[in-house]
PyMOL CGO cylinders between C-alpha atoms (Angstrom):
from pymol import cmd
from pymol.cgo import CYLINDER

trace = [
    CYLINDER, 89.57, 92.66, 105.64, 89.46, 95.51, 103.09, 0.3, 1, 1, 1, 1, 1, 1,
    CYLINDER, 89.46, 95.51, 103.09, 91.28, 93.43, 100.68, 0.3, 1, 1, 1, 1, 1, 1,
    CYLINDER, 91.28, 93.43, 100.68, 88.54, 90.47, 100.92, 0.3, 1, 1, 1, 1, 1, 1,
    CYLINDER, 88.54, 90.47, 100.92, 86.15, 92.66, 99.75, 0.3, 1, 1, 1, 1, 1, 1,
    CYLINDER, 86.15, 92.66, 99.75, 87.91, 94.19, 97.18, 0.3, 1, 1, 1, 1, 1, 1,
    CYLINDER, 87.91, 94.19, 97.18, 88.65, 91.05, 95.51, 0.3, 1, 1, 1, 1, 1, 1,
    CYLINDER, 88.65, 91.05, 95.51, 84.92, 89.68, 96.48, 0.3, 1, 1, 1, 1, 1, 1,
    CYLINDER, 84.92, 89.68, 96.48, 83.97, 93.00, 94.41, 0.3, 1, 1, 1, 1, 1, 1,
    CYLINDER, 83.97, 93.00, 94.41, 86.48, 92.00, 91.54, 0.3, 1, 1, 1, 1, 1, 1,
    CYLINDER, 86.48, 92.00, 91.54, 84.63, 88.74, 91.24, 0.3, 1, 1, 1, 1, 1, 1,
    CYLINDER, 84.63, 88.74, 91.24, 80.98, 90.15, 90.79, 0.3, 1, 1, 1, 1, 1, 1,
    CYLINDER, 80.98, 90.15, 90.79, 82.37, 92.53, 88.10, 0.3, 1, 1, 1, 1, 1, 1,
    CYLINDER, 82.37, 92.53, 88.10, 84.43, 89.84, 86.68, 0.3, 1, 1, 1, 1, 1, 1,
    CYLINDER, 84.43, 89.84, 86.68, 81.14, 87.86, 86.44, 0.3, 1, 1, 1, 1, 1, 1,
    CYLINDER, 81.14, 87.86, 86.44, 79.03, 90.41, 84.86, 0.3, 1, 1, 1, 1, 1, 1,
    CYLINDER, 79.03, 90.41, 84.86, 82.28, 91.66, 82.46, 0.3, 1, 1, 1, 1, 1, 1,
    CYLINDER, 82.28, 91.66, 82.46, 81.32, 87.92, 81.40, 0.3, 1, 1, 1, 1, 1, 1,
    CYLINDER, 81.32, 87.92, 81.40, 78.46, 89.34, 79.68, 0.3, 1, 1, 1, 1, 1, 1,
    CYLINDER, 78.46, 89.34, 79.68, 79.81, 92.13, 77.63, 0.3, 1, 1, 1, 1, 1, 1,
    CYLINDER, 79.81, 92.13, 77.63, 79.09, 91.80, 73.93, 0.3, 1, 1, 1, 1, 1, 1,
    CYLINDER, 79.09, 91.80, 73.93, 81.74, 93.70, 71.81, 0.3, 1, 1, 1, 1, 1, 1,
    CYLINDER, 81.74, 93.70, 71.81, 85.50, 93.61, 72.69, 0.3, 1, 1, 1, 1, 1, 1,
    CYLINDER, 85.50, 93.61, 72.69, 85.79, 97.33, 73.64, 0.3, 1, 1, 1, 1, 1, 1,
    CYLINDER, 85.79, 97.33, 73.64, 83.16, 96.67, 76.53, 0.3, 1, 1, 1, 1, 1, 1,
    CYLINDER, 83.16, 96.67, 76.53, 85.28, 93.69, 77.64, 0.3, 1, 1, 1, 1, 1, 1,
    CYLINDER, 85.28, 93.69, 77.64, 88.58, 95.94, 77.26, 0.3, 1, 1, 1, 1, 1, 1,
    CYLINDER, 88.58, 95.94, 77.26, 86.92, 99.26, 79.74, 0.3, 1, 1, 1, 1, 1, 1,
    CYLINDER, 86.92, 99.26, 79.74, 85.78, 96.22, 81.88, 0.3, 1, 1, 1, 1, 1, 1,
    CYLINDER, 85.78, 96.22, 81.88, 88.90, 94.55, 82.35, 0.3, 1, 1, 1, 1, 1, 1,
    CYLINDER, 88.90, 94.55, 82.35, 90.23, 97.82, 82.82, 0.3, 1, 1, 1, 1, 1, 1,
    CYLINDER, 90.23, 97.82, 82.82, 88.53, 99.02, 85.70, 0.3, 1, 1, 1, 1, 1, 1,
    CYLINDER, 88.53, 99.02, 85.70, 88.93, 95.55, 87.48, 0.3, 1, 1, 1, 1, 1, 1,
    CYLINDER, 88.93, 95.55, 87.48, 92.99, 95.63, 86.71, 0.3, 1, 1, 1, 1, 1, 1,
    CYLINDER, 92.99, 95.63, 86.71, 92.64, 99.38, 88.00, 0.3, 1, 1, 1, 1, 1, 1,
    CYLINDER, 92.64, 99.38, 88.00, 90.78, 98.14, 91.33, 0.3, 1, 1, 1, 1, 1, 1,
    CYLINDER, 90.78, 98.14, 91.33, 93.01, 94.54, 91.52, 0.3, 1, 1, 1, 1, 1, 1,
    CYLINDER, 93.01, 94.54, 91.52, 95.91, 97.30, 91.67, 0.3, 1, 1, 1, 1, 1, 1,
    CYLINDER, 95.91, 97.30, 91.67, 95.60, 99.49, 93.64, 0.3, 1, 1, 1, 1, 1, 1,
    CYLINDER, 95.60, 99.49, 93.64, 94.24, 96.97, 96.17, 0.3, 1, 1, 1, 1, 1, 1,
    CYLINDER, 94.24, 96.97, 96.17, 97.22, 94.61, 96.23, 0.3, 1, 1, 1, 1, 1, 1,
    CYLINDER, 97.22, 94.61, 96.23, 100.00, 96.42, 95.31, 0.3, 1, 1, 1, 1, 1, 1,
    CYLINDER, 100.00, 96.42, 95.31, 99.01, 99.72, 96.77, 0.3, 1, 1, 1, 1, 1, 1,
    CYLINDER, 99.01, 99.72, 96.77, 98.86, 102.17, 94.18, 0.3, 1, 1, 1, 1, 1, 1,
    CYLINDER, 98.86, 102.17, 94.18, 99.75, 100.52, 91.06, 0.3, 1, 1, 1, 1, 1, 1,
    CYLINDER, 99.75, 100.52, 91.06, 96.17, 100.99, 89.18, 0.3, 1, 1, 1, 1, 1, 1,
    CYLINDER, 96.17, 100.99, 89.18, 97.66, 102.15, 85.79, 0.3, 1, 1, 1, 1, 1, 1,
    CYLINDER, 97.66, 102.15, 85.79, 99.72, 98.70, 85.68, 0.3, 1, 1, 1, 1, 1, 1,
    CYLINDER, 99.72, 98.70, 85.68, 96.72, 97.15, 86.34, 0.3, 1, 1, 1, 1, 1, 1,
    CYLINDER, 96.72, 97.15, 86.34, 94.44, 98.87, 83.88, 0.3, 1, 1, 1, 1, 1, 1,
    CYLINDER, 94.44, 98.87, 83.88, 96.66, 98.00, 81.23, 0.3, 1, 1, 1, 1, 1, 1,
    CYLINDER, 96.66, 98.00, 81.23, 97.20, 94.24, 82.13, 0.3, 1, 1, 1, 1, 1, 1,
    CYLINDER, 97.20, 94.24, 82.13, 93.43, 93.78, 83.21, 0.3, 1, 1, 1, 1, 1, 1,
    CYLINDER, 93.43, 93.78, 83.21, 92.51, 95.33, 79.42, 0.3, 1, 1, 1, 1, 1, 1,
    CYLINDER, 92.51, 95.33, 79.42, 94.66, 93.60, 77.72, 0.3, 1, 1, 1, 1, 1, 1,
    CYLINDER, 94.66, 93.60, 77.72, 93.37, 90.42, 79.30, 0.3, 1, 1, 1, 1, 1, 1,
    CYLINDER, 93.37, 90.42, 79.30, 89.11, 91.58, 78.09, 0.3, 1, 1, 1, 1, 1, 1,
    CYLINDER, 89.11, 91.58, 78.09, 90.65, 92.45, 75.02, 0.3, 1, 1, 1, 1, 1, 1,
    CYLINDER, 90.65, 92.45, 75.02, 91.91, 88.75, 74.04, 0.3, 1, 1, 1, 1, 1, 1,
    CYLINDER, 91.91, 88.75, 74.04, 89.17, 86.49, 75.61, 0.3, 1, 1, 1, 1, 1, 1,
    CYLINDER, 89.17, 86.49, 75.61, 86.39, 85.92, 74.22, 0.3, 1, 1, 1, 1, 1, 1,
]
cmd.load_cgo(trace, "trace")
């Protein structure tokens, strides 16, 4: 149950990252959702998620 609203959380943020004007607000966005997608599914692995969820806000657009 904790993981359904994790992900239900990574959604909304998802949805307002949508709105971020410049790349760098997409990037800290992206960021913090890899972080929390991380350490919520693969139990401690925020950093790898950071990076990957950044990297991702960093090349859409």
């Amino acid at each position: 149950m904790r993981k359904f609203f994790a992900l239900a959380a990574m959604a909304a943020m998802t949805t307002v990252a949508a709105c971020g004007d410049s790349t760098l607000e997409r990037a800290v966005v992206g960021g913090a959702i890899g972080c929390a997608a991380g350490e919520v599914l693969t139990d401690g692995r925020c950093v790898e998620g950071a990076v990957v969820g950044a990297g991702v806000g960093v090349i859409t657009n």
